[in-house]
C-alpha positions as CSV (number, residue, x, y, z in Angstrom):
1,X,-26.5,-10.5,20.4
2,X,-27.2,-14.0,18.6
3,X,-24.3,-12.4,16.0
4,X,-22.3,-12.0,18.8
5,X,-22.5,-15.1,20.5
6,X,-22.0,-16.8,17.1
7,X,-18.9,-15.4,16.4
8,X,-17.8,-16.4,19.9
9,X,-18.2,-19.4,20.5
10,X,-17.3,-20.2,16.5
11,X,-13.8,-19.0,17.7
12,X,-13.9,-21.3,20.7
13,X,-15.2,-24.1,18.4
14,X,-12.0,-23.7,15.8
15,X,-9.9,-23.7,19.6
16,X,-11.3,-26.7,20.8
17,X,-11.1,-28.5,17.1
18,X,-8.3,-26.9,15.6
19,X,-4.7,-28.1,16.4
20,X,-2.2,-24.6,16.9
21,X,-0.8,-25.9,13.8
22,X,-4.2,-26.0,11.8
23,X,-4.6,-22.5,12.8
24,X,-1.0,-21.6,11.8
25,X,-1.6,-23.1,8.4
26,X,-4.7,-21.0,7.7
27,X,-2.9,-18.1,8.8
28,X,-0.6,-18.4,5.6
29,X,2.0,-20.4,7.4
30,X,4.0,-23.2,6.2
31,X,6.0,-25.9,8.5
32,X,10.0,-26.1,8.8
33,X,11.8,-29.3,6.8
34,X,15.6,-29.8,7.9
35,X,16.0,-30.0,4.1
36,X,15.3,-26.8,3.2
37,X,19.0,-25.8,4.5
38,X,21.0,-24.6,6.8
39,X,18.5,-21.2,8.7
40,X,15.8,-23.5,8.9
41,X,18.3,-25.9,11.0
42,X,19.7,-23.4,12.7
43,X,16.1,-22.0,13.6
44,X,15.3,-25.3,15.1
45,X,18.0,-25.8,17.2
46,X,17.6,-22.6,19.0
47,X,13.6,-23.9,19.2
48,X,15.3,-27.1,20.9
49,X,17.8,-24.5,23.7
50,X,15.0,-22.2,24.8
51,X,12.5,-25.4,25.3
52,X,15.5,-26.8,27.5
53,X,16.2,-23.4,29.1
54,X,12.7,-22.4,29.5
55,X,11.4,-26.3,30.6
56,X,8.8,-26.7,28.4
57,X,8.6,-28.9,25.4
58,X,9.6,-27.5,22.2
59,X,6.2,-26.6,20.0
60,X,5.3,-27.2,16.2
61,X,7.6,-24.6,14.1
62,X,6.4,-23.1,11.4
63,X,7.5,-20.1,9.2
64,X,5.6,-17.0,6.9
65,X,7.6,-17.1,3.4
66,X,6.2,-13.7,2.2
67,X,6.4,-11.7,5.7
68,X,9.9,-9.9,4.7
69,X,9.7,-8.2,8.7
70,X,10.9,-9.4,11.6
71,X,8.1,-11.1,13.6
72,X,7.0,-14.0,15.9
73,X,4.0,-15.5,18.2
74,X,2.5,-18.9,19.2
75,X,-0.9,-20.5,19.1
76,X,-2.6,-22.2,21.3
77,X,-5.2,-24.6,19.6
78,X,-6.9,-28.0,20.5
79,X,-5.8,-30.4,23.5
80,X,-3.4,-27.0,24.4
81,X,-1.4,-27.5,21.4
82,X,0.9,-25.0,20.9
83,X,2.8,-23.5,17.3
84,X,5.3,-20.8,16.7
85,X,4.9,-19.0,13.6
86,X,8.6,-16.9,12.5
87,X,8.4,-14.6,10.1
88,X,11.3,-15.1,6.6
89,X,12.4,-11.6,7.8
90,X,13.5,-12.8,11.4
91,X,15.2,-16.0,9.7
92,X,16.7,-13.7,6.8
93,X,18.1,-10.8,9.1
94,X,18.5,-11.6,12.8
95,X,22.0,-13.7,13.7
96,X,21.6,-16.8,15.7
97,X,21.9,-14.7,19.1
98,X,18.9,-12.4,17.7
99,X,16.7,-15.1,16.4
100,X,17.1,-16.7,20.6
101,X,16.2,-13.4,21.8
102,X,13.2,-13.4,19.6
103,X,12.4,-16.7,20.0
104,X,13.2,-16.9,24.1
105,X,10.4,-13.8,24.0
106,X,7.9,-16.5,22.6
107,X,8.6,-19.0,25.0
108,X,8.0,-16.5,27.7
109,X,4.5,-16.3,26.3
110,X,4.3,-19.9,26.3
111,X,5.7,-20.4,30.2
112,X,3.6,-17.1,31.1
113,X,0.7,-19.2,29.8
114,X,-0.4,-15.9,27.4
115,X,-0.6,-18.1,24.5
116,X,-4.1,-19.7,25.7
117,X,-5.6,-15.8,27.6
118,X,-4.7,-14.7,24.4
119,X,-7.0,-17.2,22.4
120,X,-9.9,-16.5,24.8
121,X,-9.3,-12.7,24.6
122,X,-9.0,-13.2,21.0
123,X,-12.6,-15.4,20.8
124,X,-14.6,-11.9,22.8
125,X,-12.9,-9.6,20.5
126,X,-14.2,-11.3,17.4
127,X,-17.4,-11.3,19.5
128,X,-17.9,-7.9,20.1
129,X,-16.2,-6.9,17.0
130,X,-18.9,-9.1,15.4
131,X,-21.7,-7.4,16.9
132,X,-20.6,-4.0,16.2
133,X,-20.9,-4.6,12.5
134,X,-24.7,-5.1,12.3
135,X,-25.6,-2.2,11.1
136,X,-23.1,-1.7,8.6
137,X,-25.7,-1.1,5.2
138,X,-28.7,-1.2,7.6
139,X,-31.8,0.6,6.7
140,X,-32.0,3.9,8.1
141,X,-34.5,5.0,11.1
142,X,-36.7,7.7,10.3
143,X,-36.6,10.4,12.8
144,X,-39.8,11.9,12.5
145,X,-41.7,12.3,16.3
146,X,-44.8,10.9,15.1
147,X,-42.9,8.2,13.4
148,X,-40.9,7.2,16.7
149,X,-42.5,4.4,18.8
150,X,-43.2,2.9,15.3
151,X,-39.6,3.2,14.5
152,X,-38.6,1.9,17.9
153,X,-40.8,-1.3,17.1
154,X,-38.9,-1.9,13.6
155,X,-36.1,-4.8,13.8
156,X,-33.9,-1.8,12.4
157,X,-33.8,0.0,15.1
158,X,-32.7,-2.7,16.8
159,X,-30.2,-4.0,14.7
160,X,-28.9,0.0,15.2
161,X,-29.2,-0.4,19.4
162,X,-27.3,-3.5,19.0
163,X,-24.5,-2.5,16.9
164,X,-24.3,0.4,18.8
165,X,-23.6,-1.5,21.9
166,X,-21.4,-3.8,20.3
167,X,-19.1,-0.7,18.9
168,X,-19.3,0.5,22.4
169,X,-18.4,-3.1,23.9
170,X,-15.4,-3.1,21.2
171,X,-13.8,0.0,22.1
172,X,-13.9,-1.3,25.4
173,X,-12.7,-4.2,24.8
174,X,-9.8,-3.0,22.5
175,X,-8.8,-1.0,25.6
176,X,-8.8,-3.6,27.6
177,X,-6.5,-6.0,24.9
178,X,-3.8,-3.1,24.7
179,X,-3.2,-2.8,28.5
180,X,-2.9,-6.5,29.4
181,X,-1.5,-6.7,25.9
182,X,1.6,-4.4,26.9
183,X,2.3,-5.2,30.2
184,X,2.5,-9.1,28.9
185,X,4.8,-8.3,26.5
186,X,7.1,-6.6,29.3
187,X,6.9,-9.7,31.0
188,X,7.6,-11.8,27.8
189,X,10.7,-9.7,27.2
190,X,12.2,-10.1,31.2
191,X,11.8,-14.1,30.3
192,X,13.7,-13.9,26.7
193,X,16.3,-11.7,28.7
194,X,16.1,-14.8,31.7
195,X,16.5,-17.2,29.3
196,X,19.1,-16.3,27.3
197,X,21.4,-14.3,29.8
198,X,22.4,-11.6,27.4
199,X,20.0,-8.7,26.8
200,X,22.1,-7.2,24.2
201,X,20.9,-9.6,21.5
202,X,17.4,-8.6,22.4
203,X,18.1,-4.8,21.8
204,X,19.7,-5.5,18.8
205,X,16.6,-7.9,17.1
206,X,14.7,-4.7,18.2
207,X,17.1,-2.2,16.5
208,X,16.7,-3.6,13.5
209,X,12.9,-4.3,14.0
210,X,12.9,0.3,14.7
211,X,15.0,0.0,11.4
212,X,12.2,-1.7,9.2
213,X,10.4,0.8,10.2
214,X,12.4,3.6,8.5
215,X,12.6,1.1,5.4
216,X,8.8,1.1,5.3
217,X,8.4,-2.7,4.8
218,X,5.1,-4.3,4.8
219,X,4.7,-6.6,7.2
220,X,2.0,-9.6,7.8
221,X,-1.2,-8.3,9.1
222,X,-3.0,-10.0,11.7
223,X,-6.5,-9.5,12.3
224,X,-7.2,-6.3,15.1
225,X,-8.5,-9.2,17.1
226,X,-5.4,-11.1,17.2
227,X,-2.8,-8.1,16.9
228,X,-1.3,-8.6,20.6
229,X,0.1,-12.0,19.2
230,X,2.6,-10.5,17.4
231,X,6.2,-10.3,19.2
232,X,6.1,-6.4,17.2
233,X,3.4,-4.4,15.6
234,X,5.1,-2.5,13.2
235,X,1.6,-0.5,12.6
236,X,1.0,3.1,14.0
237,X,-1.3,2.9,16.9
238,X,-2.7,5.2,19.5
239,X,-1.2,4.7,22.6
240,X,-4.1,4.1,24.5
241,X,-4.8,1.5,21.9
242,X,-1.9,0.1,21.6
243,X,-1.1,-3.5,22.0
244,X,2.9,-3.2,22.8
245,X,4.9,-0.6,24.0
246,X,6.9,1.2,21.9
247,X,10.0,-0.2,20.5
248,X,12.5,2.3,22.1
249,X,10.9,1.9,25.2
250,X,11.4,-1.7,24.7
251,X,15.3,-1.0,23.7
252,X,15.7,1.5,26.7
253,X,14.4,-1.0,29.5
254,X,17.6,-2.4,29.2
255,X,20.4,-0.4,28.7
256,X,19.8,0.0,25.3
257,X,20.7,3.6,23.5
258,X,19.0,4.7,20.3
259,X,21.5,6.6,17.7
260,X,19.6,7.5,14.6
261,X,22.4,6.8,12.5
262,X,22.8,3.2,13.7
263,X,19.3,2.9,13.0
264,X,20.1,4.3,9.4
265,X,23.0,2.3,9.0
266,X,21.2,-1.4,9.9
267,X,18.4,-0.2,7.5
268,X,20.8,0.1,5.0
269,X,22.1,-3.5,5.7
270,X,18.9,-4.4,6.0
271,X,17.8,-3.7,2.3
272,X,20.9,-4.5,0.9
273,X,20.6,-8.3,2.0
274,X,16.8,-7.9,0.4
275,X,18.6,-6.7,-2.8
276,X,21.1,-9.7,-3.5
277,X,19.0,-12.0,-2.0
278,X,18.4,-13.1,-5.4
279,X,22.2,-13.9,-6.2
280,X,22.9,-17.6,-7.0
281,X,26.4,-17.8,-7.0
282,X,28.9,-16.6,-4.0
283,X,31.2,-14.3,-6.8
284,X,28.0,-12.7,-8.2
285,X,26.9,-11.6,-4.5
286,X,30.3,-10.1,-4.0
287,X,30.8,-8.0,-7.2
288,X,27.3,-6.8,-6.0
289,X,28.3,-5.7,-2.7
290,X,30.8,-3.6,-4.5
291,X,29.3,-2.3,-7.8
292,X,25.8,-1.7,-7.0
293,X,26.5,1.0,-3.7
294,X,29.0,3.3,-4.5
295,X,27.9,4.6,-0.7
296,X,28.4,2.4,1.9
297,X,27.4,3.6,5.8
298,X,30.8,4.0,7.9
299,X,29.0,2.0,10.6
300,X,28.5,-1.4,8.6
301,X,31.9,-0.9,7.3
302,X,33.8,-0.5,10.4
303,X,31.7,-3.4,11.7
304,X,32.4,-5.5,8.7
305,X,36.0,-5.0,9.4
306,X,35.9,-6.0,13.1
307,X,34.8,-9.2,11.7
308,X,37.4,-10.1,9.4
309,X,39.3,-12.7,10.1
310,X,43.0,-12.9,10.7
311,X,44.4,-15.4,9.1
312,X,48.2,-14.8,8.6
313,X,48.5,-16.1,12.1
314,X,47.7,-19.5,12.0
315,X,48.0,-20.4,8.7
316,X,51.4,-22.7,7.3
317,X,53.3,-21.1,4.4
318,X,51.7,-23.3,1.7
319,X,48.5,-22.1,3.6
320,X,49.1,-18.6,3.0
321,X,49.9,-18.7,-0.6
322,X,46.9,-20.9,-1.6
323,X,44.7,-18.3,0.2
324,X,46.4,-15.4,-1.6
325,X,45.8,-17.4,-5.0
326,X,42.3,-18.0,-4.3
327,X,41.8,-14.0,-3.8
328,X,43.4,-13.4,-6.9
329,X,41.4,-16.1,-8.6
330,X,38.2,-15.4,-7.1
331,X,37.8,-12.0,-7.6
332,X,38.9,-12.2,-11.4
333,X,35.7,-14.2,-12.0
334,X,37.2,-17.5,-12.0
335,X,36.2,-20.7,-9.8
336,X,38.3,-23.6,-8.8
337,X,36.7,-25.9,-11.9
338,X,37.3,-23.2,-14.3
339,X,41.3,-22.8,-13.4
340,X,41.2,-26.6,-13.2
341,X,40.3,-26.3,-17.2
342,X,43.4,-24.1,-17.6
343,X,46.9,-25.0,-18.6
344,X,48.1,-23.8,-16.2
345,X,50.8,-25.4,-13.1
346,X,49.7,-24.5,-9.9
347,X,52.2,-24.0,-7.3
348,X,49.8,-25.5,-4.9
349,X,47.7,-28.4,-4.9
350,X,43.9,-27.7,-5.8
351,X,42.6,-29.3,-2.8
352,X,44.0,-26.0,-0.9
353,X,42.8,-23.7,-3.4
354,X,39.5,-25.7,-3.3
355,X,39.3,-24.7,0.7
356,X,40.8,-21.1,0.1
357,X,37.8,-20.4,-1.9
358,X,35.4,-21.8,0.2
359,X,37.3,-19.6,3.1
360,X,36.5,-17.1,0.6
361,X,32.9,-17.7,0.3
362,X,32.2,-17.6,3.8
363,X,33.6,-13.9,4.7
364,X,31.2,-10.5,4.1
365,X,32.5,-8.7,0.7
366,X,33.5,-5.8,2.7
367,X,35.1,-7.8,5.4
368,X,37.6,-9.3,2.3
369,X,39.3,-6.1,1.6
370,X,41.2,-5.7,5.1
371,X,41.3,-9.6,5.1
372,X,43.0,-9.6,2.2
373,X,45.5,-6.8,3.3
374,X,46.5,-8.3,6.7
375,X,47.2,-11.8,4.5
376,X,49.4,-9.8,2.0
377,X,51.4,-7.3,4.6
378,X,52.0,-11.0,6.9
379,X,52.8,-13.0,4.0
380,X,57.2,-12.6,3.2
381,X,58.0,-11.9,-0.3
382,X,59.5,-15.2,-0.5
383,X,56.2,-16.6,-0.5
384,X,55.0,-14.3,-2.5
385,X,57.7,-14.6,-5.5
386,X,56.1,-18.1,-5.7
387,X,53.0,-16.6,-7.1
């Protein structure tokens, strides 16, 4: 019991010292710097919307650089300090609109004040969870009858009776983490969908969270004491043990529809952005996207090509042509300081082939290919003689 009570109140001890971002930092997290480019600024300003839209003030951010899954939960630490901890997956993979979603689910935890019941459910957990451990390695208790009053008088018997009770209080008190666990996270996902006005973005961080799952990806692991943090548990659980609902539940409560193949097809997407994520120019990236799958899902395609951009309508003549130059350029390995190097007269100035490439740079590699045709079939062939 002394174990027990140790453990407790050495977890309210690290509450009551411990800022939520001390507590972050031992988890393995690091804090956000505006300097480290554009997702960590874009992650912040959506921090900065749902504090306005939620009316609380906007916590410590911090982020876990070798969690590749799409995660997120808050802390509550010393002088009710609070931290929110994003996995790289959720910064990597979810579009602005997602990451809000995500995000606006946190802040619903924060307004829903779960992030400090969760830190005193947490600190009886580790209690119990402490307690139950005693008699890991213990000395046996002999079992003989003449032997038993003796044995009930030896300290290993009670070390036994006591971790006994504490494996008994655990199981309990696991039971009793997953069912206020679950129905908080219901409530948690009614505020991101308040918040943000647009449920759809919520489904879809979930769709793709269902399609880690089929890509098998690792994610952080938090301790069993601390698992109903997490905005997903991607680990297989019981149900009666379970600290969330299930993610197509989750996807379902609001409108959401599961088709396996879209699940498929964002997994695909998924890994591929984990497979050129180590590309360190823009033209390398896009021979990739080309060369490396000769297989390409027909869903992200067709989606790809919804999203290209139409250009041949609002661009001048001299427009059109430098675009069309910078395609041909681009994709024959050449940048705009290599063809600067070149002999060669330009019917355009290089400022506008500069910003045709950058266009460039900025559209998916699939997207490019109807892109490119739309520019071509709106671009007269007097223009085009010019090339």
């Amino acid at each position: 019991m002394v174990v027990a009570l140790e453990a407790y109140f050495s977890a309210q001890k690290a509450l009551r010292e411990k800022s939520a971002g001390k507590l972050a930092q031992a988890l393995g997290a690091k804090p956000i710097a505006m300097k480290q480019g554009d997702w960590f600024r874009i992650l912040n300003n959506v921090v900065e919307e749902m504090a306005v839209a939620s009316g609380t003030l906007p916590p410590e951010v911090f982020y876990l650089p070798q969690d590749k899954s799409i995660n997120a939960f808050v802390l509550g630490g010393a002088e009710r300090s609070v931290a929110l901890v994003v996995s790289q997956g959720l910064i990597k993979y979810l579009s602005r609109d997602e990451q809000q979603a995500v995000i606006a689910h946190e802040f619903g935890h924060i307004v829903n004040e779960d992030v400090f019941l969760y830190s005193q459910l947490s600190a009886v957990l580790a209690g119990f969870y402490a307690l139950s451990q005693l008699g890991q390695g213990g000395i046996g208790v002999s079992a003989g009858r003449e032997f038993f009053w003796r044995g009930i008088r030896e300290p290993s018997f009670l070390v036994k009776a006591l971790s006994s009770a504490g494996g008994i209080l655990f199981y309990i008190g696991q039971w009793i983490q997953a069912a206020f666990s679950r129905e908080r996270e219901w409530m948690a996902d009614a505020r991101a969908v308040q918040f943000t006005r647009h449920s759809e973005s919520l489904i879809m961080a979930l769709k793709k969270a269902l399609a880690l799952q089929v890509l098998e990806m690792r994610p952080f692991e938090m301790p069993d004491t601390q698992a109903h943090f997490l905005f997903i548990r991607y680990f297989t659980q019981t149900m009666r043990f379970a600290t969330h609902p299930a993610l197509s539940d989750r996807i379902m409560r609001y409108g959401g529809q599961i088709d396996q193949k879209e699940i498929d097809a964002l997994a695909f997407d998924i890994r591929t952005k984990r497979l050129y994520s180590g590309a360190d120019k823009p033209i390398a990236l896009n021979r990739q996207a080309f060369t490396a799958n000769l297989l390409y899902p027909i869903l992200i395609i067709v989606q790809k090509q919804r999203e290209a951009p139409n250009f041949s309508q609002r661009l001048s003549e001299e427009e059109r042509v430098a675009l069309l130059l910078a395609f041909f350029a681009y994709h024959s390995g050449f940048n705009e300081f290599e063809l600067a190097q070149l002999s060669i007269e330009l019917p355009i100035p290089m400022t506008m082939l500069t910003q045709g490439f950058i266009k460039i740079e900025k559209i998916d590699p699939i997207a490019q290919i109807p892109c490119y045709f739309n520019l071509l079939q709106n671009t007269p062939k007097a223009e085009l003689a010019k090339l």
